[in-house]
Structures are given as C-alpha cells and as structure tokens.
N, C-alpha and C positions, 0 to 999 in steps of 0.2 A: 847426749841423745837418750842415754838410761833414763836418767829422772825427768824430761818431756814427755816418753812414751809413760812412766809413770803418772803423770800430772794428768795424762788425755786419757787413758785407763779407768783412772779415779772417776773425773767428770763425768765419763762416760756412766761410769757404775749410781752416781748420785740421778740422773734423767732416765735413761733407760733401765729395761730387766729383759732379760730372755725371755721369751713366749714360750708357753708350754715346758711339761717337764722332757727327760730325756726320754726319748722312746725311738721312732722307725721315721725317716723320711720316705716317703713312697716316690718313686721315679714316676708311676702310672704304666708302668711296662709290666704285666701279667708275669714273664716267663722270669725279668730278672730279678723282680717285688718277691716273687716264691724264692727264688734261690737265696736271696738275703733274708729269708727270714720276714717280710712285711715290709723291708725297704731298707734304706741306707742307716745305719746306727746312728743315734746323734749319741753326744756323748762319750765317744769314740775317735780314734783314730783309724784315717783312711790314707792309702799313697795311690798317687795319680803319677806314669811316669809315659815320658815318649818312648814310641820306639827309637827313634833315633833322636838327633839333636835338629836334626830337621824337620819334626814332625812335636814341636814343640808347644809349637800357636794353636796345635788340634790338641794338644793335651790341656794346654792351658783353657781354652774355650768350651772342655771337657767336665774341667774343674769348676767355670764359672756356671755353667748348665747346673751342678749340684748345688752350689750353696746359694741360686738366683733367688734374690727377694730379702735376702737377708743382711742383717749390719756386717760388715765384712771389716778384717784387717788383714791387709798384704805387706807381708817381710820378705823383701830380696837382697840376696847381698849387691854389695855397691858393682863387681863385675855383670851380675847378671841383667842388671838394670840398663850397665854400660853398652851389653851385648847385642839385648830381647829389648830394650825400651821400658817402659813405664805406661800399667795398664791406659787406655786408650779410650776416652768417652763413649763415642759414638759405640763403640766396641763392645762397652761395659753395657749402655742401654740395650743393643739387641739382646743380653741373657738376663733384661730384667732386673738390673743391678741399676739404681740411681748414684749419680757421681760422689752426692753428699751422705752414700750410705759406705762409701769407701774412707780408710784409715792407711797408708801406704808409711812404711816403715823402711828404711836401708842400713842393711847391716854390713859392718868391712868385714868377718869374719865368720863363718858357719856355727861357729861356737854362740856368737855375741845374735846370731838370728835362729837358735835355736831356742837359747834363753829368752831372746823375744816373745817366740811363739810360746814356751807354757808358761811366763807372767798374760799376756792378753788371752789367755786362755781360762785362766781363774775370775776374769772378771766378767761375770754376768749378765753384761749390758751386749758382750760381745755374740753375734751371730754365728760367726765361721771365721776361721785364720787359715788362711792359707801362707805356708812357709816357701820359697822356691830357692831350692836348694841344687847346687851346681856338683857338692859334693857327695863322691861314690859312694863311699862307705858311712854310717853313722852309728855311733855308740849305741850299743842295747839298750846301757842306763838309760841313757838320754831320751829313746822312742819310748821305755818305759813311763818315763815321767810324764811325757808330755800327753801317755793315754790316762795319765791319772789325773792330771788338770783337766782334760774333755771331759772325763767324766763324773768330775765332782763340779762343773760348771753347767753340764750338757748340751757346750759348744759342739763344731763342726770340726773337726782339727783334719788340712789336709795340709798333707807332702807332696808339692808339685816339683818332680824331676827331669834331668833333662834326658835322661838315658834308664833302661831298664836293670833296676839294682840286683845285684847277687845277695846281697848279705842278706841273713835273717831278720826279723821282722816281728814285732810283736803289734803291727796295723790291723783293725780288722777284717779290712779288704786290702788288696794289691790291682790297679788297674794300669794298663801297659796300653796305650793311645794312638792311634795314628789317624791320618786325615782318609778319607775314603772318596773316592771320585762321586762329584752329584751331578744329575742332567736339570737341577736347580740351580737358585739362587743361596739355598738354606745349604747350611754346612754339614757334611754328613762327618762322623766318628766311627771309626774301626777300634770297639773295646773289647778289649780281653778281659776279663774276671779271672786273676792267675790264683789267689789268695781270698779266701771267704770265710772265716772262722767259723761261719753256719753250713759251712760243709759243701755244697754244688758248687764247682765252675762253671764258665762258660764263655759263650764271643757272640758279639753282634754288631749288627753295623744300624747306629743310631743317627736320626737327624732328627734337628734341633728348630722346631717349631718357633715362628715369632709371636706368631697368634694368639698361640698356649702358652707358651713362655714354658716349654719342656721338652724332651726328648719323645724322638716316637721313632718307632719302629720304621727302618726306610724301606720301602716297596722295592724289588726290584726294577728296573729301568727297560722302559720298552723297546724292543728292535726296531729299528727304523723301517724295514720290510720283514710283514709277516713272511714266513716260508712257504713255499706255495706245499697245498693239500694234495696235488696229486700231478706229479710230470713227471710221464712214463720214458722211458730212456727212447732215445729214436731210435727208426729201424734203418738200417744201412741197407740199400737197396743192391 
C-alpha cells in the first residue's frame, strides 16, 4: 500500500502543480473571512470534528464545502471506512468535488494514515488531504509535522474527526460540526470556530449552496403564522 500511494504521488506531481501560491481561502462570509484573517489558511493545518459521532455526515459535508473544487486525497482508516462507508458520488458532486478529482486511501492503523497524510502533503500536485481519524488523542509531533508538510507544499491539510478532541493542537483552526435543521432541501451546518490562531472565535449556522457551490449564511426560518398585531384580551361580561 506504501509504495502505490507513493507511485500515484509521483504521477500525480509529474502532470499537475498547485495553483496559486499559499495565502487565504475566502469562505465569501464577511463576518468569518474577518475573523480568519482573509479566509481559511492554505498551507496550514485545520481540524474539522463532530459534535458527536452522530453528527458526522454534517461534519464531513463541512469539510467537503472547504476544499470544494480542488484535487483531493482522502485517508481513512480501514474501521472507519467499515463504519461511515466510502465517500459517495452523487454526494461528492453536490460540493463541487468531481469523482476523478478524488484519490481515496485506507489505512489499518492511525499511525500508518497519519504518515499518509504528511507524504501526500509534500507533493504539489495535491489540492487538499483530508485524514478521518477515529482516534482521540494524537501525538504533538506528529500535528507538527503535518503543519510543516501544508506549508512547505501549500496544500489544504484537514483532520476530520469523529468527536470533539481535548488534546492540544497546533491546527490553525479547530471547527466542532453539527447538522442544523433546514425548511430546505440544501444542508444547513451548525459551526463553531473553537480554535483560530488569528485570534476571534465564533458560531454560525451555514448553508451550503449548490448554485454557488459555497456556504452562505442561513436566513432564519419563517413562522408559519405571523402573530397577530393586535388582539386585545376579551372582556368577560
């Protein structure tokens, strides 16, 4: 499995290059574009985690919303694959992700898809790696490394988890996911900004345009009956 994903690595680095150098990915959202700084870091590392383990699909459809448009490699270990399933077409095209712009990866071992993710991280060709990691705790070393492959390549590096991490962090965002009720068809996202290394947090509930193929700020949901303007209490005779 090592020396394949090394072989697809390679290829990949001889036909394609990264577009643009490292700089800001902009969401298009005013309020959380300012709190990062101009937008999401490339070149960096970011964690994407559920609130629960139930609210996984909205984290994950979270994750696909940021790196939409771009070559993508997806590392899961072999349980979580066995669990969650293996990303899903139809799925992938609503966030503007084409199927032949995905590289899917299975690892037996957190270690063995850690490692994964900072080799497809050095190679140039690559857009964004998403790692989905089942495991609570992970080594300092280890997140260090992988923010130093992001940004000597000026890939996307995310950590999609299944539950909200305790440990320390050297990501340069932390986002904590859940699904949000819509009176649509379009999915809505309950994000927290827990962790921003450019300093504001924040929370909002985003939905996920097809249109635009991006997040937008969700409107509140209308009543089904306005409240009447004026009914004066009866008078009891």
């Amino acid at each position: 499995m090592i020396e394949q994903l090394r072989q697809r690595l390679q290829a990949l680095q001889k036909t394609a290059v990264l577009d643009g150098a490292p700089g800001h990915l902009p969401l298009g959202i005013a309020a959380i574009d300012a709190a990062l700084g101009g937008g999401l870091t490339r070149g960096a590392l970011h964690e994407v985690a559920a609130v629960s383990e139930g609210h996984l699909a909205a984290a994950t459809g979270f994750a696909l919303g940021l790196v939409s448009s771009r070559r993508l490699l997806w590392i899961a270990e072999d349980m979580a694959l066995a669990e969650s399933g293996v990303p899903h077409g139809p799925g992938l095209d609503a966030f503007g992700l084409l199927p032949e712009q995905l590289l899917t990866v299975a690892a037996a071992r957190p270690h063995d898809l850690l490692w994964a993710m900072e080799e497809a991280l050095r190679c140039r060709a690559i857009g964004a790696v998403i790692g989905e990691l089942r495991q609570s705790e992970i080594d300092m070393v280890m997140l260090r490394r992988l923010s130093l492959a992001a940004a000597d390549s000026g890939a996307l590096a995310l950590l999609l988890r299944a539950a909200p991490p305790t440990d320390a962090s050297t990501a340069a965002t932390r986002w904590i996911v859940g699904a949000s009720p819509s009176a649509t068809a379009s999915p809505r996202f309950a994000a927290q900004l827990t962790r921003n290394r450019r300093g504001p947090l924040g929370a909002w509930i985003l939905e996920w345009s097809d249109s635009d193929e991006r997040f937008l700020l969700a409107t509140p949901a209308q009543p089904v009956a306005a409240p009447a303007l004026d009914r004066p209490h009866r008078q009891v005779a």
